[in-house]
N, C-alpha and C positions, 0 to 999 in steps of 0.2 A: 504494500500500500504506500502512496506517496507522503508522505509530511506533510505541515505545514510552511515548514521552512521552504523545502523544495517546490512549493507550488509559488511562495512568494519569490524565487528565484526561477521559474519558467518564464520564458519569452511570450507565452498568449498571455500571462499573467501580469508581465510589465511591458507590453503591448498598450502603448496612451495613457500610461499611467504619467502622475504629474511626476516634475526634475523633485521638490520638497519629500514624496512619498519614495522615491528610488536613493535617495541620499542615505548615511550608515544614523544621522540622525534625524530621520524625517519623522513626520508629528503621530504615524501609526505605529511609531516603535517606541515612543517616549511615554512615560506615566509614571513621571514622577512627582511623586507627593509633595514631596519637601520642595519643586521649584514648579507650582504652579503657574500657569501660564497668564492667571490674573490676580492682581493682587485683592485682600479683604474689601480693602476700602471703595479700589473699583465695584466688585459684587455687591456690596451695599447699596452703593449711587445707582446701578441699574436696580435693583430691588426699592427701591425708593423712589424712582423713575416710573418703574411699573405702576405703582402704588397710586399714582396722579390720577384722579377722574376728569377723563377727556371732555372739553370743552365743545360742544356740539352747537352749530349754531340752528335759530328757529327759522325755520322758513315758511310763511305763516299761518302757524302753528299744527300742520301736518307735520307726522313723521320728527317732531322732534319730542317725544315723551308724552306731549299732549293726553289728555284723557280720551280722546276720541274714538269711538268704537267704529268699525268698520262699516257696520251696517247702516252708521249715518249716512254712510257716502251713498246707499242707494237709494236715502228717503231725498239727494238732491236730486234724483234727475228728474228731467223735465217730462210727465207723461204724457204732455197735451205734443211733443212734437213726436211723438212712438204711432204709428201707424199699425194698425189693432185690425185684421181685417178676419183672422181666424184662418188665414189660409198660409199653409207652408210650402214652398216652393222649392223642390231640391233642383242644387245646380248639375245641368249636364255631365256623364260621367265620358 
């Protein structure tokens, strides 16, 4: 059976792989603890980053939180312009 090792050293296998990943220290061979690649203070600032409630703006007042239920929108349409005759008409196939 082939290894692992042996498969990351076949040619289909570093066939288009990037120059970073083919290097002796490319970022899929490193996992070291002790030299993390970000420091505390950065992961804090994005976790605190995160954290912000997005400013949305209203556009008027659809679709920005508004209370408005759906089924308002079809008590607006206008029925006097709906043409009511009872008959369905399928289009040519």
């Amino acid at each position: 059976r082939i290894t692992i090792p042996e498969i990351k050293n076949h040619p289909w296998f570093l066939k288009n792989l990037p120059v970073e990943l083919m290097e002796a220290g490319g970022s899929w061979q490193t996992n070291d603890v002790n030299n993390p690649s970000q420091s505390v203070d950065e992961v804090l600032s994005i976790i605190q980053e995160a954290r912000k409630p997005l400013n949305i703006p209203k556009i008027g007042g659809l679709l920005s939180g508004s209370n408005m239920d759906l089924d308002d929108f079809d008590a607006d349409i206008d029925l006097e312009d709906i043409d009511t005759f009872g008959d369905f008409v399928c289009p040519p196939l």
